[in-house]
MARMI-581925 format. One line per field, with one value per residue (C-alpha): residue in three letters; residue number from 1; x, y, z. Coordinates in steps of 0.02 Angstrom, whole numbers, plus 50000, padded with zeros to 5 digits. Layout:
<rs>
res	[ALA_...]
n	[NUM_...]
xx	[X_...]
yy	[Y_...]
zz	[Z_...]
</rs>
This chain:
<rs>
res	[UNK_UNK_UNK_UNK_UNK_UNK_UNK_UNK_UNK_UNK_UNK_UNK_UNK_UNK_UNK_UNK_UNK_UNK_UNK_UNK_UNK_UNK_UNK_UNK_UNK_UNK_UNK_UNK_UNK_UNK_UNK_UNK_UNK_UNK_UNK_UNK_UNK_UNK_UNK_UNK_UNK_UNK_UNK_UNK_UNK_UNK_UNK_UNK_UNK_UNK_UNK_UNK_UNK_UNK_UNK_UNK_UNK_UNK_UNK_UNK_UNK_UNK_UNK_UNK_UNK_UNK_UNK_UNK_UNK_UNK_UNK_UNK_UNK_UNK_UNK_UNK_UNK_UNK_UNK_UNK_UNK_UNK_UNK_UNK_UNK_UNK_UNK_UNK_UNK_UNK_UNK_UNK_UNK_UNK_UNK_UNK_UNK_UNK_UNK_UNK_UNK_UNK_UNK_UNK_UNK_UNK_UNK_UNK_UNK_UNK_UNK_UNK_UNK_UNK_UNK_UNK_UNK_UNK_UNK_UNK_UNK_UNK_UNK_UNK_UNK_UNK_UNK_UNK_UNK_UNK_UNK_UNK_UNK_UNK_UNK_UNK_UNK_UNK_UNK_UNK_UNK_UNK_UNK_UNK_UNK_UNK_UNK_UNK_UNK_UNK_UNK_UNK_UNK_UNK_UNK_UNK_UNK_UNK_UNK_UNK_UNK_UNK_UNK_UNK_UNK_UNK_UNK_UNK_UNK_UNK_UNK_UNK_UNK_UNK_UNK_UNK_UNK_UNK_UNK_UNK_UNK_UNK_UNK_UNK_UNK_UNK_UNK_UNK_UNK_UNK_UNK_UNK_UNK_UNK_UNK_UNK_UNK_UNK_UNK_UNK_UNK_UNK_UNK_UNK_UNK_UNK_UNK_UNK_UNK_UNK_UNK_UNK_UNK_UNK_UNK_UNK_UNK_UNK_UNK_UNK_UNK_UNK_UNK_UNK_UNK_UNK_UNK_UNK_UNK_UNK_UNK_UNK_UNK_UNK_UNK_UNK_UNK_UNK_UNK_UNK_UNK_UNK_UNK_UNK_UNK_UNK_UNK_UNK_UNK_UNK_UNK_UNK_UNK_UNK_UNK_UNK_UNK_UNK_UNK_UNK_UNK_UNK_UNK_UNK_UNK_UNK_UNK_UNK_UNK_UNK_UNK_UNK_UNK_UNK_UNK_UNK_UNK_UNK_UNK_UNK_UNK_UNK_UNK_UNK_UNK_UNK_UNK_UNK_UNK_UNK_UNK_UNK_UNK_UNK_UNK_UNK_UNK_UNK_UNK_UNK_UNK_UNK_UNK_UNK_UNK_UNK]
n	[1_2_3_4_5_6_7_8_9_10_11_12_13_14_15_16_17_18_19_20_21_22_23_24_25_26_27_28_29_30_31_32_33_34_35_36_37_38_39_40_41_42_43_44_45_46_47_48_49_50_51_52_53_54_55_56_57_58_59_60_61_62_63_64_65_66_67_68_69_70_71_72_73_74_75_76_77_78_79_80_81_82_83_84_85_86_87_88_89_90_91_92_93_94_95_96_97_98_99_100_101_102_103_104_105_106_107_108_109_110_111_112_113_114_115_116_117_118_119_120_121_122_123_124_125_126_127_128_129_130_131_132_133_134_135_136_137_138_139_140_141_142_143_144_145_146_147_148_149_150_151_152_153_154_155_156_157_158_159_160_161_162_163_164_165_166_167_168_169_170_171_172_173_174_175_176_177_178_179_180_181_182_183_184_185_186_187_188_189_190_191_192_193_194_195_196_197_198_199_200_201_202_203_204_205_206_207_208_209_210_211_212_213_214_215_216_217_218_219_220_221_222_223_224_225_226_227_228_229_230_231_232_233_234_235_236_237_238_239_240_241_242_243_244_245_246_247_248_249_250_251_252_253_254_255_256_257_258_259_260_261_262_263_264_265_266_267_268_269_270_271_272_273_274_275_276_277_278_279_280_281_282_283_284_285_286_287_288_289_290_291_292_293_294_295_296_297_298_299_300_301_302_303_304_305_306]
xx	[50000_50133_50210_50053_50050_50226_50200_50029_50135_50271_50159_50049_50191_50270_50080_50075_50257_50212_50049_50136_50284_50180_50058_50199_50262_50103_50025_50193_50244_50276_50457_50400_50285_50452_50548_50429_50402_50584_50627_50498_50566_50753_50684_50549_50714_50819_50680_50630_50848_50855_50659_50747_50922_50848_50739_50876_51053_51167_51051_51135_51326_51295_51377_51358_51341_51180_51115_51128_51104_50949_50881_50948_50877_50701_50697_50762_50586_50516_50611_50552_50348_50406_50325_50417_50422_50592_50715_50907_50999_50871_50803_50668_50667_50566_50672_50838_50746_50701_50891_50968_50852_50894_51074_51072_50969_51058_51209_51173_51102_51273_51370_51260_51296_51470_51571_51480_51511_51331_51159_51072_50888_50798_50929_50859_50692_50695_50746_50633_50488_50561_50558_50389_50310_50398_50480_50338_50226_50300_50313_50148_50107_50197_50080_49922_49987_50041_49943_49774_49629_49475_49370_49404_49312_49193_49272_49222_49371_49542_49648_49754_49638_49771_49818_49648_49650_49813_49725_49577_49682_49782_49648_49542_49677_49693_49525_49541_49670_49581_49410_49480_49594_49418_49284_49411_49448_49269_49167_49309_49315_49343_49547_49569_49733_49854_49969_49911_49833_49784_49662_49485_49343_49229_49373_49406_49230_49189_49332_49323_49132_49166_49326_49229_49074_49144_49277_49195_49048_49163_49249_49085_49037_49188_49280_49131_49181_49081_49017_49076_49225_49255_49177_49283_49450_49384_49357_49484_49602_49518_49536_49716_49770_49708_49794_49956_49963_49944_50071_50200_50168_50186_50373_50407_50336_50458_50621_50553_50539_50406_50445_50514_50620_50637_50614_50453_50462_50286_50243_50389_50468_50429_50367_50247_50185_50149_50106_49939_49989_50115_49979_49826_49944_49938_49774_49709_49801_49739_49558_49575_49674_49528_49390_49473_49485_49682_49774_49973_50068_50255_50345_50520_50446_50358_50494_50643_50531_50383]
yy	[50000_50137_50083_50123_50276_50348_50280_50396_50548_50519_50515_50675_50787_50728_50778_50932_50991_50941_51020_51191_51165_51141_51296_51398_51336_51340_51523_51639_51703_51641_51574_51490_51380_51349_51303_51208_51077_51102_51017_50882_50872_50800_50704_50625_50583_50517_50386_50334_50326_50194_50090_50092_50028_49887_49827_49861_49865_49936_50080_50174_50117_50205_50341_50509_50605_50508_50486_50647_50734_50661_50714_50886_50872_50855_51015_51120_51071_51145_51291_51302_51285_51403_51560_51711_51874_51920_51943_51887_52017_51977_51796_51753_51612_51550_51543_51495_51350_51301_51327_51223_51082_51086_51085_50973_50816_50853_50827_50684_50581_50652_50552_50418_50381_50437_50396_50220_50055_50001_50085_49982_50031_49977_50092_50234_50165_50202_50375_50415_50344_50456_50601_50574_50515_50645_50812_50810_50787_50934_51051_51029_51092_51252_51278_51243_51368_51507_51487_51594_51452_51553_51406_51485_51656_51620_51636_51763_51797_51867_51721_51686_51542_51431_51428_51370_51235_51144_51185_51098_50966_50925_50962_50835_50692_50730_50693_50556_50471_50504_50448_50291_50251_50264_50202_50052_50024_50013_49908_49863_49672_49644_49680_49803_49753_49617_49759_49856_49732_49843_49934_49881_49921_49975_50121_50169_50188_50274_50379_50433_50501_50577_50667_50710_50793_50857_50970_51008_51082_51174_51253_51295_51376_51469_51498_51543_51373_51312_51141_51066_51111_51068_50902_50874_50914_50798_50648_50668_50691_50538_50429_50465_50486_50314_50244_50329_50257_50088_50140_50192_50026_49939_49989_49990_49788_49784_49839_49721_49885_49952_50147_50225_50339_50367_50558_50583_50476_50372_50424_50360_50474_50583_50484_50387_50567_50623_50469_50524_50707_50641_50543_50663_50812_50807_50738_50890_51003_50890_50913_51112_51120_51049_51126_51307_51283_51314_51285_51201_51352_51317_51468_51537_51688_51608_51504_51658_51801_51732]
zz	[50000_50048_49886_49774_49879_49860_49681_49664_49741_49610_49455_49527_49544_49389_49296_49396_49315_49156_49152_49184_49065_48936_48985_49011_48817_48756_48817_48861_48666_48494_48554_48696_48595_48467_48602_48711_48533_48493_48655_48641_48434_48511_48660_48517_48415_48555_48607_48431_48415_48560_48512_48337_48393_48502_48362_48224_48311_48147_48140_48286_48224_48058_48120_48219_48066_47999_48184_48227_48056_48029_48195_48138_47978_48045_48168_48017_47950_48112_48105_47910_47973_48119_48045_48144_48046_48120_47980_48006_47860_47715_47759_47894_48006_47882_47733_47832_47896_47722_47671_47812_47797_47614_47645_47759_47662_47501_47618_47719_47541_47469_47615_47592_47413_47373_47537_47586_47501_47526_47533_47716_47652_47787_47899_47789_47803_47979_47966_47842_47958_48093_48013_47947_48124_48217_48144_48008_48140_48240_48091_48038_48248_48215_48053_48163_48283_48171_47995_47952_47963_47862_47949_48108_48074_48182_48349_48466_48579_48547_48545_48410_48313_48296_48475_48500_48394_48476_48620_48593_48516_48679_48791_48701_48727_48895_48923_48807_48887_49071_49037_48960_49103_49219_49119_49069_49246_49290_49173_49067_49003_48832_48768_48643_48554_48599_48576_48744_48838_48985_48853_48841_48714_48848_48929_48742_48667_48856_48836_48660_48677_48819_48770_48600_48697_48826_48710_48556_48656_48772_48626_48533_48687_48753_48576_48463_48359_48254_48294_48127_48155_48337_48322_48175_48277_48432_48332_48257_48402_48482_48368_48296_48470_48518_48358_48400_48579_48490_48376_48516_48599_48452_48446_48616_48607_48468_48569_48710_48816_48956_48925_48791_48934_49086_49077_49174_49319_49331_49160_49065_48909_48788_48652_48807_48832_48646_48557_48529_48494_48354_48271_48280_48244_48055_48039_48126_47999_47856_47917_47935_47771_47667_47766_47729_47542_47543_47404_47431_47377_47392_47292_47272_47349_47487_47548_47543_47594_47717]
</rs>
């Protein structure tokens, strides 16, 4: 008993830190928020680095340059979606992220096939997949943050909209993640996955309705969203979110691990705390992207001057 207790006291405090790191990331400025997903873009990498070299050893001995450069590689494309007006001499943030990440792949595919005797494709394979599960997934945040989202019109307060929408986003896992922990642990029986054993269909269906309701009506309510819209980002952010929990564990089963880090004591690392982010991130974005009617500009002009 006094270990469940200390064990309960450890996880609380660790939730009650995280909850106002990522507040204080989320609410203080524009740089706050590029930092706060910056941080969470390495610790992502470093996880998926050691799931990846468990389940694939020679990934890891490939070499600091590709390790590292990679990881590199993928916050450039951060920095790129990062869209902060402030020039450095004639180029924005914007347009030297677009230049480094550039550089940098044209470089690391350079090293690739000049200075190595063999191509390992399933070592690329692996890097690819990590950039496209986590620094895409990342970039794409910064554009749900920063772009212009005609959809949102509607809203009544002052808010930037796109700070409302990654609000509503997280917020809605949250509760997600909470109800389905309770309603699982009450009237849970039947096993959702083989993969997560612990989950049930009862705690997931329970949670997801909840989470859905709950959320989209508190943001129609408080934000002036529209209820399209904000049942549109629940679901989605539900059900992606519940996938990429069953993704996560489907690695970490892989690498014959419990956590993917040890980072957050009780609550394990950072990919065990933004699965479901990572997932639901770019479906989100997908979702708002066709329901605005925006074309996929991507000019000279654009990319130098924006």
């Amino acid at each position: 008993m006094a270990l469940n207790l200390q064990t309960f006291k450890t996880r609380t405090g660790t939730a009650i830190l995280f909850v106002i790191i990522m507040l204080a990331g989320l609410l203080i400025n524009n740089w706050s928020f590029f930092v706060l997903f910056s941080i969470i873009h390495f610790g992502c990498w470093h996880e998926y680095r050691q799931l990846i070299n468990k389940i694939y050893p020679p990934y890891v001995g490939r070499g600091l340059v590709h390790e590292y450069g990679v990881m590199v590689l993928g916050w450039c494309f951060v920095l790129w979606r990062f869209h902060n007006p402030y020039p450095i001499g004639e180029v924005t943030l914007y347009g030297l992220g677009w230049y480094l990440f550039l550089l940098l792949a044209v470089f690391l595919m350079a090293k690739e096939i000049v200075f190595k005797k063999d191509i390992d494709l399933k070592m690329v394979g692996y890097s690819v997949l990590g950039l496209l599960y986590i620094s895409l997934s990342w970039g794409l945040m910064m554009n749900l943050r920063f772009d212009y989202w005609p959809v949102l019109n509607t809203l009544t307060i002052s808010t930037e909209p796109g700070l409302v929408v990654v609000l509503l986003l997280i917020a809605t896992i949250w509760i997600n993640d909470t109800m389905a922990y309770l309603v699982g642990s009450f009237i849970g029986k039947t096993p959702l996955s083989a993969i997560s054993p612990k989950k049930t269909w009862e705690g997931t269906l329970g949670g997801a309705i909840i989470a859905i309701v709950l959320a989209a009506l508190l943001a129609v309510k408080i934000t002036g969203m529209t209820l399209f819209i904000a049942f549109g980002i629940t679901i989605i952010a539900a059900v992606m979110g519940t996938l990429g929990d069953l993704w996560e564990s489907k690695l970490k089963r892989m690498a014959g691990v419990k956590d993917s880090g040890q980072i957050m004591p009780g609550h394990g690392g950072f990919l065990d705390r933004f699965d479901s982010l990572l997932l639901a991130t770019p479906f989100v974005w997908l979702f708002l992207w066709i329901m605005s009617g925006m074309p996929l500009k991507l000019t000279i002009t654009s990319i130098v001057c924006r």
